[in-house]
N, C-alpha and C positions, 0 to 999 in steps of 0.2 A: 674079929676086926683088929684086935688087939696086934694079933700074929701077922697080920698081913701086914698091919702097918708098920712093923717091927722090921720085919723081912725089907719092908722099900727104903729104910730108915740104912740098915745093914748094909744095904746098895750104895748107900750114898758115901762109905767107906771107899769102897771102887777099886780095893786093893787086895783084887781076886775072891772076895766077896761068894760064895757061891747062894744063888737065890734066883728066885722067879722074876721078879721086878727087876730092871735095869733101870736106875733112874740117871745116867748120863747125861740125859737131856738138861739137867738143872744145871750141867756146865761143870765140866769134869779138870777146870780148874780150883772151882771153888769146894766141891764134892772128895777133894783129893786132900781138901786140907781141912776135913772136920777126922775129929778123936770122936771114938766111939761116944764118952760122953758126950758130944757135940748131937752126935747123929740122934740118941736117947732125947735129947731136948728137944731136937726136931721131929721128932716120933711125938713125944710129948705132945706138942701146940698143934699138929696133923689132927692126932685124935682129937683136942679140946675144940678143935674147928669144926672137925667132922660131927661132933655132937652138938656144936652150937645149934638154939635153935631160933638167933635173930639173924638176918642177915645183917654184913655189915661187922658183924663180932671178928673181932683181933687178937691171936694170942701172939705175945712177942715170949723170945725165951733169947736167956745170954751166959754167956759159961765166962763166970772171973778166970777162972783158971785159964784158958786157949785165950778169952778176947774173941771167942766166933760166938755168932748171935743171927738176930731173923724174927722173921716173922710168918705169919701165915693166915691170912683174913679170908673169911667167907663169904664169898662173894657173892653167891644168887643160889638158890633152889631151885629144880628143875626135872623134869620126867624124862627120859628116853623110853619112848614104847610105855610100859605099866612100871619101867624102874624109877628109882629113884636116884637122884644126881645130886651132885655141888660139884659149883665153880669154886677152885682155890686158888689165892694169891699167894704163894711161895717166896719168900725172898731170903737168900742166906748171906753174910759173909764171912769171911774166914780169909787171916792172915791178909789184911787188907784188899779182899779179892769178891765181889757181889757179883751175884745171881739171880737167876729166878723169872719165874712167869706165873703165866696163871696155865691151871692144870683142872681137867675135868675126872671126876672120880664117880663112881656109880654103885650103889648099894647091891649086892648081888643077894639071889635065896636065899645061902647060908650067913648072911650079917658080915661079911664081908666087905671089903671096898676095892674097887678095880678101877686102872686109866683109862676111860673115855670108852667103855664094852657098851 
């Protein structure tokens, strides 16, 4: 999970990045303007969300260093088929520039997590 989550975190650099995940959609203004540390923090609150286990739970994270920050709340549990789900609240900003939605993530065989499978 770790790797995977890392890998969509990596994405969010967007500055030819190479990785399975394209995470664009979070808006490739705001995604353009996190530092790596930025993107690690956001990887960071992903997983702490992803392991939350009340709904409702919020991890905020914020870099003194850039000034980018976010959040990312968990939003409902849910099943696709026999899998297991969460809705996530995503929000970033960077260099006075916010993003975000909610995004569906789905537990896979191997402890993984993948968009909306």
């Amino acid at each position: 999970m770790r790797r995977i989550l890392f890998v969509a975190a990596a994405a969010l650099l967007a500055a030819g990045s190479a990785s399975a995940f394209n995470l664009s959609f979070l808006g490739n203004s705001v995604t353009q303007r996190l530092t790596r540390a930025d993107a690690e923090m956001l990887n960071a609150a992903v997983h702490a969300a992803l392991a939350a286990e009340q709904e409702g739970a919020e991890q905020h994270w914020s870099n003194p260093e850039t000034g980018a920050s976010g959040s990312v709340k968990f939003r409902r549990a849910f099943e696709r088929g026999n899998t297991p789900c969460r809705s996530l609240q995503i929000k970033t900003t960077a260099q006075a520039t916010t993003a975000g939605g909610v995004y569906e993530l789905c537990r896979q065989a191997d402890g993984s997590w993948t968009f909306g499978s």
